[in-house]
C-alpha positions as CSV (number, residue, x, y, z in Angstrom):
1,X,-10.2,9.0,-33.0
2,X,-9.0,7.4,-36.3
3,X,-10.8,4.9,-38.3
4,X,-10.6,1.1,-37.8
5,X,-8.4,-0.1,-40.4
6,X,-9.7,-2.6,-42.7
7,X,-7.6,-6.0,-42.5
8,X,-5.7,-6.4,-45.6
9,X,-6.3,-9.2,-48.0
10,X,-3.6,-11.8,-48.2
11,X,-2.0,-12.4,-51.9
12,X,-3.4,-14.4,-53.8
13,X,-2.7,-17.0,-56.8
14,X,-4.5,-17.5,-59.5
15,X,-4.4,-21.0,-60.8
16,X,-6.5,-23.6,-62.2
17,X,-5.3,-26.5,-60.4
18,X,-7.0,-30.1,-60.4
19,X,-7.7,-30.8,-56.9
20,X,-9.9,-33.3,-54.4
21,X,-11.6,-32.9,-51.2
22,X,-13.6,-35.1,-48.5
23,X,-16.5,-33.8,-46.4
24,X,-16.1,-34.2,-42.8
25,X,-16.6,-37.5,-41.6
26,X,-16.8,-38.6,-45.7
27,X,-14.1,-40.9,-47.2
28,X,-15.4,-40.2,-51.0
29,X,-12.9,-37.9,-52.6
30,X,-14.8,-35.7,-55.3
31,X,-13.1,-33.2,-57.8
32,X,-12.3,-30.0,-57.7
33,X,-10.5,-27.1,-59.5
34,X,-8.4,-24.4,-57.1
35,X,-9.4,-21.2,-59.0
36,X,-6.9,-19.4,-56.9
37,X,-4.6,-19.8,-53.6
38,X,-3.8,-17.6,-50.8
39,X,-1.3,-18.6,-47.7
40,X,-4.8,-18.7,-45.5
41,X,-7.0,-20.6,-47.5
42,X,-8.4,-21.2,-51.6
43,X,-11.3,-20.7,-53.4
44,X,-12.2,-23.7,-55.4
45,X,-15.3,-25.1,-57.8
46,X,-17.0,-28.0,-57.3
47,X,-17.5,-30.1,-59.9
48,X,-20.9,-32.2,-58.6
49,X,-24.0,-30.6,-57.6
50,X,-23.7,-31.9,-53.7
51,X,-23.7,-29.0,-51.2
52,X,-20.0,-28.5,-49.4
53,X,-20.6,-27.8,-45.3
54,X,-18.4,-27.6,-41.9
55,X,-15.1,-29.1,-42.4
56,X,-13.3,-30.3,-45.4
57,X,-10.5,-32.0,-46.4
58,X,-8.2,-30.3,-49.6
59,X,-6.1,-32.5,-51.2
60,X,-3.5,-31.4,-54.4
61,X,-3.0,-35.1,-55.2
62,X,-5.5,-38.2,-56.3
63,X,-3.6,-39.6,-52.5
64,X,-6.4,-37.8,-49.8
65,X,-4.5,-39.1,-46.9
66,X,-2.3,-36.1,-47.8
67,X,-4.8,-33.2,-47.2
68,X,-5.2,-29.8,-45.8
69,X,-7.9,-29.3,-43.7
70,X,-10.5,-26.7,-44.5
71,X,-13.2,-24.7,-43.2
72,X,-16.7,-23.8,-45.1
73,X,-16.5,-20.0,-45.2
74,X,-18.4,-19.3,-48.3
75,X,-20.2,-20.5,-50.9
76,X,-22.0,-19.0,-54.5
77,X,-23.5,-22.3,-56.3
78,X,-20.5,-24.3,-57.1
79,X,-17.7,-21.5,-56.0
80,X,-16.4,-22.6,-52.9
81,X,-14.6,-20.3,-50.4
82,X,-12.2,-22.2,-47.9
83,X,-9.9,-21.1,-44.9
84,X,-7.1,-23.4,-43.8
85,X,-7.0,-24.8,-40.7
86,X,-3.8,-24.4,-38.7
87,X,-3.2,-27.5,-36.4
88,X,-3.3,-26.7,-32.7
């Protein structure tokens, strides 16, 4: 029987892109940098010392009614893991 195949890593972009997000819930945008940019999701740091949880909002623009919606799926102090959430 042959091994289970490890799921391969979507591309990813490095970048430094300013950015905002919104907790879940929150209507406080607070800054961001994209460190880099995949089509599933981004890893970002946080520029306050306030922990990220759940559901965020991403946006690219200082206009957060534009955003992507985000889930929590890591975090290492203020590196920030984050999977984009497809609309159903």
């Amino acid at each position: 029987m042959p091994a289970a195949r490890r799921e391969t890593r979507r591309k990813r972009k490095q970048t430094r892109h300013d950015a905002w997000m919104t907790l879940e819930g929150g209507f406080a945008k607070r800054n961001c940098t994209v460190l880099d940019l995949s089509a599933g999701g981004a890893k970002i740091k946080v520029h306050d010392t306030h922990p990220v949880t759940g559901k965020v909002g991403l946006a690219f623009s200082k206009d957060v009614r534009k955003i992507t919606h985000c889930r929590l799926v890591w975090q290492d102090e203020s590196i920030v893991g984050l999977e984009f959430m497809v609309p159903v």
